[in-house]
C-alpha positions as CSV (number, residue, x, y, z in Angstrom):
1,X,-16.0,-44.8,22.3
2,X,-13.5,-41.9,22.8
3,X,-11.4,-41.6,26.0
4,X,-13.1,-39.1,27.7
5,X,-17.0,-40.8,26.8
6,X,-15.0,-44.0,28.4
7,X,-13.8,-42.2,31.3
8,X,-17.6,-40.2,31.8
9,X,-19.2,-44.3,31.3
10,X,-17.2,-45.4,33.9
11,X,-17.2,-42.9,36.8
12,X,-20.8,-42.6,36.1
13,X,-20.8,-39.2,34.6
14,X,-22.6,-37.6,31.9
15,X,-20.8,-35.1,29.3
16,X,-24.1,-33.1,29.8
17,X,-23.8,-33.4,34.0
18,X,-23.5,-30.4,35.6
19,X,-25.3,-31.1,39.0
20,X,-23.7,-31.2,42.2
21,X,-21.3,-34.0,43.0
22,X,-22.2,-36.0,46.5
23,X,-20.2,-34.8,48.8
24,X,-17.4,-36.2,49.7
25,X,-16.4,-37.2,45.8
26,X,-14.2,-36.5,43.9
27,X,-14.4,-38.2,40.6
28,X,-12.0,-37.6,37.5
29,X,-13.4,-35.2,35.6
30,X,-13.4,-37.0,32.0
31,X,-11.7,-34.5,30.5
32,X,-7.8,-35.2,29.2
33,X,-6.2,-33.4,30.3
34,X,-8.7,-32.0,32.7
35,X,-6.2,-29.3,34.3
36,X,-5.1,-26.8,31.3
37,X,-2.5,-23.4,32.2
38,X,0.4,-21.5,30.4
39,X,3.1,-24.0,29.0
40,X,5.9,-21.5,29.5
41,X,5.7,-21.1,33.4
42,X,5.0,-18.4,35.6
43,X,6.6,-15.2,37.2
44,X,6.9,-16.7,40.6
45,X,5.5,-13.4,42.2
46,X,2.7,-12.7,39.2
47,X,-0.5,-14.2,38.4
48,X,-0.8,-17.6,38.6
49,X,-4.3,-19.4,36.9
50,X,-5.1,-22.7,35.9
51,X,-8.3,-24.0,35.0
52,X,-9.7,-27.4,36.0
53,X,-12.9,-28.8,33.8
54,X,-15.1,-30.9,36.0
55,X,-19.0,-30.3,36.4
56,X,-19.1,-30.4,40.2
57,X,-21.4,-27.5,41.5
58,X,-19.3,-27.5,44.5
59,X,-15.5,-26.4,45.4
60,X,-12.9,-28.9,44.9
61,X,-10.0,-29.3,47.1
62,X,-6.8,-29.2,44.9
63,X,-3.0,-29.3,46.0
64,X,0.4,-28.2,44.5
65,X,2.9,-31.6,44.6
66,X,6.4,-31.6,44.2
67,X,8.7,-34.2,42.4
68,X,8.8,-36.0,45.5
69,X,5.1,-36.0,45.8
70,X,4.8,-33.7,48.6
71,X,1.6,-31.1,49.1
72,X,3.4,-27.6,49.4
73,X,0.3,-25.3,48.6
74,X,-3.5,-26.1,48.8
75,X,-6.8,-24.4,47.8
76,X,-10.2,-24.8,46.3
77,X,-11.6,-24.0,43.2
78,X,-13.7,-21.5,42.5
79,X,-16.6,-22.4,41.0
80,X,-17.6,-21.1,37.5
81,X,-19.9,-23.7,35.9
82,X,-21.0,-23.5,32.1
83,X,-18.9,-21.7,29.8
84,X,-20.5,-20.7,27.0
85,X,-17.1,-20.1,24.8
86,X,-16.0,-23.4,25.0
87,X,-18.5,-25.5,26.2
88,X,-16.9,-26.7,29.4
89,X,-17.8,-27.1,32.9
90,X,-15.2,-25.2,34.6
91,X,-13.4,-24.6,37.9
92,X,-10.8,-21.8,38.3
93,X,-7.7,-22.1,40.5
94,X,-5.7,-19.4,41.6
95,X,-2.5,-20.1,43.1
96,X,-1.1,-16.9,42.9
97,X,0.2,-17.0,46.7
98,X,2.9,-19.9,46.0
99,X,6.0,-18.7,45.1
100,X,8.1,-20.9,45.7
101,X,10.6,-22.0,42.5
102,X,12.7,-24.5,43.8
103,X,11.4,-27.4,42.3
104,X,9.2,-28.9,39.4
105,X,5.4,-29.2,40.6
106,X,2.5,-30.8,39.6
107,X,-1.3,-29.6,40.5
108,X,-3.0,-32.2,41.4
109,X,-7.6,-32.1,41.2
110,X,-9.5,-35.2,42.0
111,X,-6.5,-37.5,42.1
112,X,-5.6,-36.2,38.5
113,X,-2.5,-34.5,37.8
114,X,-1.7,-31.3,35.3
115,X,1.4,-31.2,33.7
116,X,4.9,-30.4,35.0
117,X,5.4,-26.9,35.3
118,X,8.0,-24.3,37.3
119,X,7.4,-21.2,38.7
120,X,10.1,-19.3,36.4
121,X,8.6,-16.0,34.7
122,X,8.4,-17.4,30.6
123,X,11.3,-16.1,28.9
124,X,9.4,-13.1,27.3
125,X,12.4,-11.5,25.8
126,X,12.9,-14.9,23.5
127,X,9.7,-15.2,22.5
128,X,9.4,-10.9,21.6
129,X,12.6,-12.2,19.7
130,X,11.5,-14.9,17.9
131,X,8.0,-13.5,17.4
132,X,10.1,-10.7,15.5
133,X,12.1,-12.9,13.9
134,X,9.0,-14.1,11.8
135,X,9.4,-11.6,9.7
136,X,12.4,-12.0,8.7
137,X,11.9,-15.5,7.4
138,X,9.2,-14.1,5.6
139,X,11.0,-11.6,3.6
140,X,10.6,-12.7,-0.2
141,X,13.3,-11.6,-1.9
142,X,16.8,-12.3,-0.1
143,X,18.0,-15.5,1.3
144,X,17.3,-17.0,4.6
145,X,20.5,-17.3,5.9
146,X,21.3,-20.2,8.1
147,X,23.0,-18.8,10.3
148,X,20.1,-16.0,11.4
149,X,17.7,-19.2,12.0
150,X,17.1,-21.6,14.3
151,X,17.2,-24.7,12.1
152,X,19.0,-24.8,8.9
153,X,15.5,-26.3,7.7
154,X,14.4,-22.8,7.8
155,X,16.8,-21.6,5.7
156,X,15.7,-21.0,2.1
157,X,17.0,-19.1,-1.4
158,X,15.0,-15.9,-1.9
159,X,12.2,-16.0,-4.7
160,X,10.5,-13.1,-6.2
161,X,13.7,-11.3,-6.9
162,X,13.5,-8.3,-9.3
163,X,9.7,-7.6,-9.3
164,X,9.1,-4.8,-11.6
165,X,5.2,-4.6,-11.9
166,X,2.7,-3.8,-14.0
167,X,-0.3,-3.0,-13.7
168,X,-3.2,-6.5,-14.0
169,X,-4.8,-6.5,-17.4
170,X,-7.3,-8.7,-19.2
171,X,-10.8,-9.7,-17.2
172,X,-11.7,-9.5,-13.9
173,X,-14.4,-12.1,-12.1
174,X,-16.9,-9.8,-13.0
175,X,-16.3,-10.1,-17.0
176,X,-14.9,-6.3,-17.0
177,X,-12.0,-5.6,-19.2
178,X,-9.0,-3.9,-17.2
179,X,-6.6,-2.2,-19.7
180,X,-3.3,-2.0,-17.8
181,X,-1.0,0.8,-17.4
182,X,1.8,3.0,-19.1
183,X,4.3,2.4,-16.2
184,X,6.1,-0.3,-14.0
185,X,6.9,-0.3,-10.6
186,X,10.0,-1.8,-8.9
187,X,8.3,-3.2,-5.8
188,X,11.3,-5.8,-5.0
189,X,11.3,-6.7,-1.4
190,X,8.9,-6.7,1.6
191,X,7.3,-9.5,3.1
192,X,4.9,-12.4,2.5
193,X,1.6,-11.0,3.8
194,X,0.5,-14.3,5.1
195,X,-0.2,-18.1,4.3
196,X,0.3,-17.1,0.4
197,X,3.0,-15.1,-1.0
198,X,0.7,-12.4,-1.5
199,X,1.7,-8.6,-0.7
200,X,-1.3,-6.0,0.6
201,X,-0.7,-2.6,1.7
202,X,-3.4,-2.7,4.2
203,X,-2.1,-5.3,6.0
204,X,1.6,-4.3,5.7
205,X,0.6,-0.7,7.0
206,X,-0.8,-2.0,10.6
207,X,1.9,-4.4,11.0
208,X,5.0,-2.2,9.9
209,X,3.0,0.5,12.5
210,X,2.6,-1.9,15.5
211,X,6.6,-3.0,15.5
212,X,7.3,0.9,15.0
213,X,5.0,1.8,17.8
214,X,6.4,-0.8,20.0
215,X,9.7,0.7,19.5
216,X,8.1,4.3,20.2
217,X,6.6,3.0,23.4
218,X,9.3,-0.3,24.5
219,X,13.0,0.2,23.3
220,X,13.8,3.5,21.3
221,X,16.8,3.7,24.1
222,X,20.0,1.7,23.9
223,X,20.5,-0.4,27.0
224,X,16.8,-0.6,27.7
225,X,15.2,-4.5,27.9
226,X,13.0,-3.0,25.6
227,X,16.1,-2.7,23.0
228,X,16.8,-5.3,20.1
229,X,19.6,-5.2,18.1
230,X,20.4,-9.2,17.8
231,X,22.8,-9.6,14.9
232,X,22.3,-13.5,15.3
233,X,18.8,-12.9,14.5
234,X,18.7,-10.3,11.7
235,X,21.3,-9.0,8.8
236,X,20.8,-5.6,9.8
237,X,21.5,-6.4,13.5
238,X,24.5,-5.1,15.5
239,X,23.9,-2.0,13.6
240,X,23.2,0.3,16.1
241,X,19.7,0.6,15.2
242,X,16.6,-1.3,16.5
243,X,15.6,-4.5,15.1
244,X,12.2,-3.6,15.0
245,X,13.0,-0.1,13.2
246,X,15.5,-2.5,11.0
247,X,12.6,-4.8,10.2
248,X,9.6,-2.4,9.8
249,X,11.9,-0.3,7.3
250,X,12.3,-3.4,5.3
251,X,8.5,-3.6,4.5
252,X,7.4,0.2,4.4
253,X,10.1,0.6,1.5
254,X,7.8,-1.9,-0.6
255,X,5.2,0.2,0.6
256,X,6.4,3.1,-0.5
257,X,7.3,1.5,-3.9
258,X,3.8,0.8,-4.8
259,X,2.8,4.5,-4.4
260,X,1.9,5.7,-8.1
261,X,4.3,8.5,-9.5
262,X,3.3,11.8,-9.9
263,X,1.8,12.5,-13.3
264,X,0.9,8.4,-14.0
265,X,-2.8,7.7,-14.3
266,X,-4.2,4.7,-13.7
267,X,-7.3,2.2,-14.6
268,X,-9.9,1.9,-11.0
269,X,-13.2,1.5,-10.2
270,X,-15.0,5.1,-8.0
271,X,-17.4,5.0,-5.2
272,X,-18.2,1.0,-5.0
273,X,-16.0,-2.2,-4.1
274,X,-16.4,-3.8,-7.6
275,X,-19.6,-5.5,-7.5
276,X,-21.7,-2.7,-8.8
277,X,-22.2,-2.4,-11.9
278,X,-19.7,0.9,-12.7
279,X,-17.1,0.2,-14.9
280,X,-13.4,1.1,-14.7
281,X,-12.3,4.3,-15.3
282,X,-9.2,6.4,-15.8
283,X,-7.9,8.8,-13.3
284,X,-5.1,10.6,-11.9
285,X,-2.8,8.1,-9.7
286,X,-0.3,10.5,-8.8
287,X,0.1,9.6,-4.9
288,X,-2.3,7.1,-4.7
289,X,-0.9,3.3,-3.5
290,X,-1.7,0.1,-5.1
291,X,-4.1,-1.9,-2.9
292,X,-1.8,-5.4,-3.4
293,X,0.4,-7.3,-5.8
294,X,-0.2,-11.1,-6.5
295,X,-0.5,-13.5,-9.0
296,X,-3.7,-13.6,-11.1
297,X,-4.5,-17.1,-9.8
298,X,-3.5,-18.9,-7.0
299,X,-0.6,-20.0,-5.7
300,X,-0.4,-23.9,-4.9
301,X,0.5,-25.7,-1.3
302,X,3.1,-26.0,-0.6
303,X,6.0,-23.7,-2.6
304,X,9.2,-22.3,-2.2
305,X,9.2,-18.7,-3.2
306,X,11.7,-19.3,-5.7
307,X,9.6,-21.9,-7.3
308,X,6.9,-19.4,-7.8
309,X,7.0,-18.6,-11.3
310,X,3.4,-16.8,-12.6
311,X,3.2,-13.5,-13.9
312,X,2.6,-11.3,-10.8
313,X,1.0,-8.2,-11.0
314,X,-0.4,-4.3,-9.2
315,X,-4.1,-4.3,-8.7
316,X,-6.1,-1.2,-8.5
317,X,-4.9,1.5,-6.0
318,X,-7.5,2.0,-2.9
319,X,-8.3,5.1,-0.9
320,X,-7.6,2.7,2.6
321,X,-3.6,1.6,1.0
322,X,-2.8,5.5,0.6
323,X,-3.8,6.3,4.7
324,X,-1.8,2.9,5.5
325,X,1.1,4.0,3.9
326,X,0.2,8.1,5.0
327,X,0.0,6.6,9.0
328,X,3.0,4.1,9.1
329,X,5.2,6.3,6.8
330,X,4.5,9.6,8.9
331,X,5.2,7.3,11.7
332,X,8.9,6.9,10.1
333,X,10.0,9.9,9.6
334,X,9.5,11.0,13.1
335,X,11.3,8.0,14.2
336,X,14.3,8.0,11.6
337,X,15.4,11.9,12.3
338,X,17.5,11.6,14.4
339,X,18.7,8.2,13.5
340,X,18.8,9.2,9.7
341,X,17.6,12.3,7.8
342,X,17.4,11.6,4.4
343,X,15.3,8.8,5.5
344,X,13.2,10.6,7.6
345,X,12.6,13.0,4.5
346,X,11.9,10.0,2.2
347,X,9.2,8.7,4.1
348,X,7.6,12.5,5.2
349,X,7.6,12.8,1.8
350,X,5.7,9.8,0.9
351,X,3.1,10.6,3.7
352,X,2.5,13.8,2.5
353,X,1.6,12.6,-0.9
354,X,-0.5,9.5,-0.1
355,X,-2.3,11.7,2.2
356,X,-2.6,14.0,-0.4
357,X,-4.3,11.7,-2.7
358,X,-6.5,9.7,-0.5
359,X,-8.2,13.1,-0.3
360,X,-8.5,13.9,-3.7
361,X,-9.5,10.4,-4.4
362,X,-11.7,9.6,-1.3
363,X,-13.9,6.4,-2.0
364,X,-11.5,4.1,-4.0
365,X,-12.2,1.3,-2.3
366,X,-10.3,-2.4,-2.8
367,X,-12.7,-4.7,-5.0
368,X,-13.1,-8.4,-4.3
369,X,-12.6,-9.0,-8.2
370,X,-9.4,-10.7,-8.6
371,X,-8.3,-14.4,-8.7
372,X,-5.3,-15.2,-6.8
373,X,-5.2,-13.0,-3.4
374,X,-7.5,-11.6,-1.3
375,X,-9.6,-8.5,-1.9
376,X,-8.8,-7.0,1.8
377,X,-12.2,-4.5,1.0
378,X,-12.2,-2.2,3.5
379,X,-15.3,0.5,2.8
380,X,-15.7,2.4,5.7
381,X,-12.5,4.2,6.0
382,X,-13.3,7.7,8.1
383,X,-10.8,5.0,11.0
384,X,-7.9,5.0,8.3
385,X,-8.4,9.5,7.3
386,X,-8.1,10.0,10.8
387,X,-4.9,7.4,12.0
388,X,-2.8,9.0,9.2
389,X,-4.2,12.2,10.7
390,X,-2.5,11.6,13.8
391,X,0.6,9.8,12.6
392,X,1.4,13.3,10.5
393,X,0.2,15.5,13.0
394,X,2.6,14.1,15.6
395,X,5.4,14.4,12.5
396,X,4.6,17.9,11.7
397,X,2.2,19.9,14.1
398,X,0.4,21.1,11.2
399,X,-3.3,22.0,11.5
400,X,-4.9,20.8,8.8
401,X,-4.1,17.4,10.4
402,X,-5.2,18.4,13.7
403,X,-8.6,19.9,12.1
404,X,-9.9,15.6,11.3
405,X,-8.6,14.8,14.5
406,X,-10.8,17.3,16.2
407,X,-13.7,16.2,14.0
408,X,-13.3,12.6,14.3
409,X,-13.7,12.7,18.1
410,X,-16.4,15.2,18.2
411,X,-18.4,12.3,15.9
412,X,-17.0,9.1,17.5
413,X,-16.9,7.9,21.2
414,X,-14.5,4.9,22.6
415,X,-18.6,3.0,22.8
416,X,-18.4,3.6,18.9
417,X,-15.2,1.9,18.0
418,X,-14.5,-2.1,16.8
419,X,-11.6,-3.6,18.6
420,X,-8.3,-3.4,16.5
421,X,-8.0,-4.5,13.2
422,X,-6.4,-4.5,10.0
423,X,-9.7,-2.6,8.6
424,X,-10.4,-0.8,12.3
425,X,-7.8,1.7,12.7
426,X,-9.7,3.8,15.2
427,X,-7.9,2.7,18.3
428,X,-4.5,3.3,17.1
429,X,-5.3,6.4,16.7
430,X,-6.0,6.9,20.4
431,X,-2.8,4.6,20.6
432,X,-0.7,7.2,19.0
433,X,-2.1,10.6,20.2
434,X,-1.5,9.4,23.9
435,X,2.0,10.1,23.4
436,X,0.9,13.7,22.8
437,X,1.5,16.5,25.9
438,X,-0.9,16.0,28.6
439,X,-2.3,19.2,28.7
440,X,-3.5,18.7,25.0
441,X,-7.2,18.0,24.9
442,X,-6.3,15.2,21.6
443,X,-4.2,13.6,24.6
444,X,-7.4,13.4,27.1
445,X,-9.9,11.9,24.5
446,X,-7.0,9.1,23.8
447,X,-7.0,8.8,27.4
448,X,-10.7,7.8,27.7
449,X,-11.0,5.6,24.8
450,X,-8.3,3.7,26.0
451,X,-8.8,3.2,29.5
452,X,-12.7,3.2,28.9
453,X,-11.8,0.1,26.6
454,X,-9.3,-1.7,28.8
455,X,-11.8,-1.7,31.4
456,X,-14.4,-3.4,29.1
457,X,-11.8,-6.0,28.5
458,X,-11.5,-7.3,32.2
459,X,-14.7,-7.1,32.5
460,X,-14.8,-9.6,29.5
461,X,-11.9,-11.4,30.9
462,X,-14.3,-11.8,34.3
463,X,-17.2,-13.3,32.6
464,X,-14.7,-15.6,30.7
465,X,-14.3,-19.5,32.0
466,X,-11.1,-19.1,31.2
467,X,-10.0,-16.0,32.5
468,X,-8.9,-14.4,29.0
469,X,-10.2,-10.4,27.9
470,X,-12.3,-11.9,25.4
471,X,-16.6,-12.1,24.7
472,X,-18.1,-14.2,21.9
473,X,-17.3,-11.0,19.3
474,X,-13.4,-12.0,19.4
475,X,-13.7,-15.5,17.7
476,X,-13.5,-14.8,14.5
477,X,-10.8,-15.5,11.7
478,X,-7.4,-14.2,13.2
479,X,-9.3,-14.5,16.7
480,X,-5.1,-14.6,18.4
481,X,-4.5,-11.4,16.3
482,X,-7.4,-10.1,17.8
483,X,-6.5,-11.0,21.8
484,X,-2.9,-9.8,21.0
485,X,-4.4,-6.1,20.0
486,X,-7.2,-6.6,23.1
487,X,-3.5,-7.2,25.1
488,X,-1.9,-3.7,23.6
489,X,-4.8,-1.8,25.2
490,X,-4.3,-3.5,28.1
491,X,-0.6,-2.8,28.5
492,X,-1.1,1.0,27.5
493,X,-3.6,1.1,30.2
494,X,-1.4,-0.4,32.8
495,X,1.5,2.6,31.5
496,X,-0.9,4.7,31.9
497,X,-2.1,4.7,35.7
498,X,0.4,2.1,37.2
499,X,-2.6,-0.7,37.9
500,X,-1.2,-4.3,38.1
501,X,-5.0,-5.4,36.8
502,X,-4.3,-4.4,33.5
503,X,-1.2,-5.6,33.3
504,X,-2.7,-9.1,34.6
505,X,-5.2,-8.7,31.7
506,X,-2.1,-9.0,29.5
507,X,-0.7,-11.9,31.2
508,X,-3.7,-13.4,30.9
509,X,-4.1,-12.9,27.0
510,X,-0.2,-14.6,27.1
511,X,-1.3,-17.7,29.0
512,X,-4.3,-18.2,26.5
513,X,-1.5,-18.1,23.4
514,X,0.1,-20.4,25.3
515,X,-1.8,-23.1,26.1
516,X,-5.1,-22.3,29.0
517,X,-7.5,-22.7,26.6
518,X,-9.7,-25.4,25.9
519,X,-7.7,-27.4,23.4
520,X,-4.9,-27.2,25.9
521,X,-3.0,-26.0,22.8
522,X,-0.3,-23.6,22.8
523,X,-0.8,-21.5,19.6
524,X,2.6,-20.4,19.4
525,X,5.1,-22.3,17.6
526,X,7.7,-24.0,19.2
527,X,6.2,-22.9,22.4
528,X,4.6,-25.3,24.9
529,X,4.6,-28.8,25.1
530,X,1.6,-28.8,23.2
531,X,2.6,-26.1,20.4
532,X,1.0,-25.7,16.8
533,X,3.2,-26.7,14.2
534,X,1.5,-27.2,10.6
535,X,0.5,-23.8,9.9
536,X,-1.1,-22.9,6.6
537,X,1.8,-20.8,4.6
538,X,3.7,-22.1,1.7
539,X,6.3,-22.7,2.4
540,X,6.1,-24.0,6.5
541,X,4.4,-27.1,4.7
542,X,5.3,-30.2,6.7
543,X,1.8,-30.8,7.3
544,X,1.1,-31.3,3.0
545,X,4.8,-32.4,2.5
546,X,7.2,-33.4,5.2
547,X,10.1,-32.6,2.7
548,X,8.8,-29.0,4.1
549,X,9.3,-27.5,7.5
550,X,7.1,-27.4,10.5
551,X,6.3,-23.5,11.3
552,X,9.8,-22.0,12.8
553,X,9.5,-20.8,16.8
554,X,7.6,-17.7,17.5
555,X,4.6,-18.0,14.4
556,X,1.2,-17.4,15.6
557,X,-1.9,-19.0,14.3
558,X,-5.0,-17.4,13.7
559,X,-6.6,-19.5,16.3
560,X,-10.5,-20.5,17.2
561,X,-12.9,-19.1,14.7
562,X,-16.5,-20.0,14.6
563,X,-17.7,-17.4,11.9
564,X,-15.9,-17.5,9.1
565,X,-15.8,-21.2,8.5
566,X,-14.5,-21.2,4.6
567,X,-11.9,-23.7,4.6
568,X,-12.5,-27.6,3.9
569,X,-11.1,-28.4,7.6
570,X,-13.0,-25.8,9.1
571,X,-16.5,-26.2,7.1
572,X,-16.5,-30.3,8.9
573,X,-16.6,-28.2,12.5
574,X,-19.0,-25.7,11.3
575,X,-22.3,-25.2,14.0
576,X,-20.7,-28.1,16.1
577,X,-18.1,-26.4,17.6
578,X,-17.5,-24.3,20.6
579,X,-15.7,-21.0,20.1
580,X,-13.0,-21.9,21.9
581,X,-12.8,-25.1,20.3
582,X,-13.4,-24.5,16.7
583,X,-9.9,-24.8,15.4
584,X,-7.6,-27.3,14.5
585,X,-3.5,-27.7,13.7
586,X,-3.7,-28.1,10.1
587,X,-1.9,-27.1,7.2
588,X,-4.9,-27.1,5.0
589,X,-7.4,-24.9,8.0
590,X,-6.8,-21.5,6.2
591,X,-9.3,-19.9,8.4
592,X,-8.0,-21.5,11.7
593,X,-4.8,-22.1,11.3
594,X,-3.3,-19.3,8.8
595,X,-0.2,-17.2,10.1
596,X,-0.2,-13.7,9.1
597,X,2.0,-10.5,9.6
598,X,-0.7,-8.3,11.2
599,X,-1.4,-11.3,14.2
600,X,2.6,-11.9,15.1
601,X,3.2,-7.9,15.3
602,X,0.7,-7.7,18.4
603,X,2.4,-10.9,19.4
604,X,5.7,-9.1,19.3
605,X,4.1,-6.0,21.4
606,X,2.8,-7.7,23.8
607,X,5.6,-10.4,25.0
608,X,7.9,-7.5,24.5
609,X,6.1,-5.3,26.9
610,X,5.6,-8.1,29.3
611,X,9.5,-8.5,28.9
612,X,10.0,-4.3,30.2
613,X,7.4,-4.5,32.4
614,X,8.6,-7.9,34.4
């Protein structure tokens, strides 16, 4: 009998109970631990949730007690009941009116106790620096110098060193012959997309964007909290140049080295994703990016990169890698100008070209086709012509670009768009053209979307148990990515008109990373006295080989995921799970448990914003 089935047995209880309690009592709830909040504190004048689980259909008394066991705050819950994400019987307490932070305090339901906690704001700037820092220790091909870690177990020699590429011939899974091609590409550097040592454009080109755009909107200004220039951190810091400009670059020059030279052509596959029957073909590449580089089988757990050894190659180019690389390139040459020209002009340049042959080629889409990475098929890409739109048209003014702007909002309402995504570009575009003159009617329609969608979020957050911005549609794979995005609408919305609710939304989104959910289970490494630790990535292996490290501070997980259940781990939870509760901290839970650059920018957004707006 588990603990909690004992504990229900023995106060009488059922797991199923949901009726009112007799009055006057107050049985332990069965749950352990049955109080769950933010393991990283709280801002002693901000928002202040924690969440008891208990099926009482009545309010609970509950008191704050210091280390000396005195009461210094009381309340009642609040009364939610069922909740249908996680499958708990919930009470919400608010104990946003105690401020005081001169002690350690305990919150104390039905003569159970939560943890320890303090009420000191969470150290936001650290974990915006070691979210960032991430990054860096995934860079694959320089050392990971001890000294810019926290751990010499973290430190590592670089693998994939001199990757000059061709392009993937022989079969594909389809039985289709793939020739090759003529040239090579240097495509040295950048970083490990995710859980594999795999390299995607796709997913590159929202993550390099988000830690641009957070320097856009957070810390372009020396002296700001918003600036990062740690050279403890990073090689490139103490330069006089923002970490996350320092870091982004890193990555958008691989990007830029898998765009195909001007005259080269190039074996692809038009108009489907690969499992039609039309056969590859050859075209012009000149401009066009390759979709991804990995090996053509793959990779075992776990590996250090310079263990891996197999022929790595480029895979097909795709209309949707050309607009990542257009948008986040576009993006750096407005940022670099003044900072550095002939950088600036390097990436304009790029832009301009991928741009260029994303409309020539328009329906080259990424085919699930190849062994050894994944297909990241992305075939509804109006989202990715219109994001690069923006990104150039802030750059250069030009009209043409301005021309699918106007036509993308006179076909799309906020109503229309998916929330943001590595394939669902369509909020950052209202995410950059906010920046835009207010007077500009581009700058109004951002406006709308954004707000229109913040407001859909609290009202998710509202209906939640919990108290998080999130409906049954967020739980799927990468579900923490997902709230961290949800969390940048948020914040924009609070810069926007000044309202504390949104900002609260964002806090809210933190407290769920961090540990008020229903696994009580911070999902941010080395955060939380209850933090994950054996993520799925190669080489943060601990959990298949304890020769191998546990995931560094500031990694995190994909988190709860009930729709995708693929991986072995995650196929024994499948239809008996909860949202909420359908995860677990293991190395081998791909689908649960996977880091990935695309979920730890948002993560370095949002805890940097939280940081500036403190």
């Amino acid at each position: 009998m588990t603990a909690m089935l004992a504990a229900l047995f023995l106060t009488g209880l059922s797991p199923a109970m949901t009726g009112p309690i007799p009055q006057g009592m107050c049985a332990p709830s069965g749950f352990s631990p049955s109080v769950v909040m933010g393991q990283a504190g709280f801002e002693p004048g901000g928002r202040k949730i924690a969440i008891y689980r208990h099926p009482a259909s009545t309010p609970l008394d509950w008191q704050i007690m210091d280390e000396n066991n005195t009461v210094r705050f009381r309340g009642q819950t609040r009364v939610f009941g069922d909740d249908v994400l996680s499958g708990d019987p919930v009470h919400q307490i608010d104990f946003t009116g105690f401020t005081d932070n001169d002690n350690s305090y305990r919150l104390r339901v039905c003569a159970q106790d939560s943890a320890s906690f303090v009420l000191e704001a969470p150290d936001y700037q650290a974990l915006a620096s070691d979210s960032l820092a991430y990054f860096y220790m995934n860079r694959l091909a320089e050392p990971i110098l001890e000294r810019h870690v926290l751990g010499p177990q973290w430190a590592r020699e670089p693998g994939f060193e001199n990757m000059v590429l061709s392009c993937f011939d022989g079969q594909d899974e389809r039985g289709r012959d793939w020739p090759g091609c003529e040239y090579s590409l240097d495509v040295t550097g950048g970083w490990a997309d995710a859980g594999d040592y795999g390299q995607y454009v796709v997913n590159g080109g929202i993550a390099v964007w988000t830690l641009q755009h957070a320097y856009e909107v957070l810390g372009a200004n020396p002296g700001e909290p918003g600036w990062l220039d740690q050279p403890e951190r990073l090689p490139e810091g103490g330069n006089d140049i923002s970490d996350l400009l320092d870091e982004a670059w890193y990555h958008l020059a691989f990007m830029m080295a898998m765009q195909i030279p001007d005259g080269a052509r190039v074996w692809t596959i038009q108009g489907d994703a690969g499992d039609g029957d039309r056969q590859p073909v050859e075209i012009d590449g000149s401009g066009l990016v390759h979709h991804k580089t990995h090996e053509a089988a793959w990779l075992p757990l776990p590996l250090l990169p310079e263990d891996a050894r197999e022929t790595r190659y480029l895979y097909p180019p795709s209309t949707a890698a050309s607009l990542n690389l257009a948008a986040a390139a576009a993006q750096c040459a407005r940022l670099w100008l003044e900072i550095d020209a002939d950088r600036s002009a390097t990436c304009l340049d790029a832009a301009r070209r991928a741009f260029d042959a994303a409309e020539r080629e328009p329906d080259l889409y990424a085919a699930g086709i190849f062994d050894g990475g994944g297909p990241y098929g992305d075939t509804q890409i109006a989202d990715e012509f219109a994001w690069a739109a923006a990104e150039l048209f802030r750059t250069t003014g030009e009209k043409h670009y301005r021309t699918y702007l106007e036509r993308w909002f006179a076909q799309y309402g906020a109503s229309d768009a998916p929330d943001i995504g590595w394939a669902q570009a369509d909020f950052l575009v209202a995410l950059s053209l906010i920046q835009l003159d207010r007077a500009d009617p581009l700058y109004t329609h951002a406006e709308t979307w954004i707000l229109e969608r913040a407001d859909r979020y609290l009202q998710h957050r509202d209906r939640s148990g919990y108290l998080i911005p999130a409906d049954e549609t967020l739980f799927s794979w990468g579900s923490n990515g997902n709230l961290a995005n949800r969390a940048l609408v948020l914040a924009m919305a609070e810069r926007l008109t000044g309202e504390a609710r949104y900002r609260a939304g964002v806090v809210d989104a933190a407290d769920y990373l961090l540990g008020r959910n229903a696994l009580d289970q911070s999902y941010i490494s080395g955060w939380g006295r209850n933090a994950m630790q054996f993520a799925h990535h190669r080489f943060w292996a601990a959990g298949a080989d304890p020769e191998f490290p546990t995931a560094p501070p500031g990694a995190l997980s994909g988190g709860a995921n009930n729709r995708t259940m693929r991986d072995p781990i995650a196929r024994e939870m499948e239809g008996e799970c909860a949202a909420q509760r359908c995860w677990q901290d293991h190395v081998d839970a791909y689908a649960l448990n996977e880091v990935a650059i695309n979920w730890n920018a948002p993560l370095v957004w949002m805890m940097l914003y939280l940081h500036v707006s403190d």
